[in-house]
C-alpha positions in Angstrom: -2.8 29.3 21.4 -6.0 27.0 21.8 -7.8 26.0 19.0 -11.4 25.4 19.6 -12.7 21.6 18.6 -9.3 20.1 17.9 -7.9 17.3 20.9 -5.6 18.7 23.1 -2.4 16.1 21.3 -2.9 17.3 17.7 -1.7 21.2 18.5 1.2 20.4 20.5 2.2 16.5 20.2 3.2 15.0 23.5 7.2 13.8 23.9 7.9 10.8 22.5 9.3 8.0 24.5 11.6 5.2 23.0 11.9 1.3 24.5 15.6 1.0 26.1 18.0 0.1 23.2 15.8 1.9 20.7 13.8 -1.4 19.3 16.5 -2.5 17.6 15.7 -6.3 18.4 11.7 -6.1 17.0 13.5 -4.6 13.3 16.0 -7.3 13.0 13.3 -10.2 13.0 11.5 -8.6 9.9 14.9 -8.2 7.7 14.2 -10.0 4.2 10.8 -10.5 2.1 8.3 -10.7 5.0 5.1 -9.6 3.1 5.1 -12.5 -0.2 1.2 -12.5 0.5 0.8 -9.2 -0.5 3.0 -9.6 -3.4 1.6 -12.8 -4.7 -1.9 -10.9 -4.6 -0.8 -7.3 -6.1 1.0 -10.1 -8.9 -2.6 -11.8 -9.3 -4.7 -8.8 -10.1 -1.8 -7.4 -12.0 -2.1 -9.6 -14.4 -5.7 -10.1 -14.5 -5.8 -6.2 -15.5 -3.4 -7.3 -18.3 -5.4 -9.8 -19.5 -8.7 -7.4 -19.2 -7.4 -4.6 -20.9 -6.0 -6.8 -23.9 -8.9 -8.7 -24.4 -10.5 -5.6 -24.5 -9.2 -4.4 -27.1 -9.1 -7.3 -29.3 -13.5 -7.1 -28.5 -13.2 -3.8 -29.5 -11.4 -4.2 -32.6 -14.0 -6.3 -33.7 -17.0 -4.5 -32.7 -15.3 -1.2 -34.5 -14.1 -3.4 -37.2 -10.5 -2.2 -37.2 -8.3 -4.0 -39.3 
């Protein structure tokens, strides 16, 4: 069945070939907490939403008078 305007791959996906030993040696490098970049800056803005979304509220309960 041909499908008009999609590449010939996405119907029918070619076989898929593995590296000898199945690329066992490339996932044992990357064992342990590789990415701390990423979680130092998710940490960062994080907390700086924190911080935003307290203070806020505390400008809002003063504009509103609450309290």
């Amino acid at each position: 069945m041909a499908f008009y305007g999609v590449p010939q791959g996405v119907s029918k996906l070619p076989r898929q070939e593995h590296a000898p030993g199945g690329g066992e040696k490339e996932h044992a490098e990357h064992k342990g907490l590789a990415p701390r970049g990423t979680f130092i800056l998710v940490g960062v803005f994080l907390v700086a939403f924190i911080v935003y979304y307290f203070v806020n509220w505390k400008l809002l309960s003063f504009v509103w008078q609450v309290g």
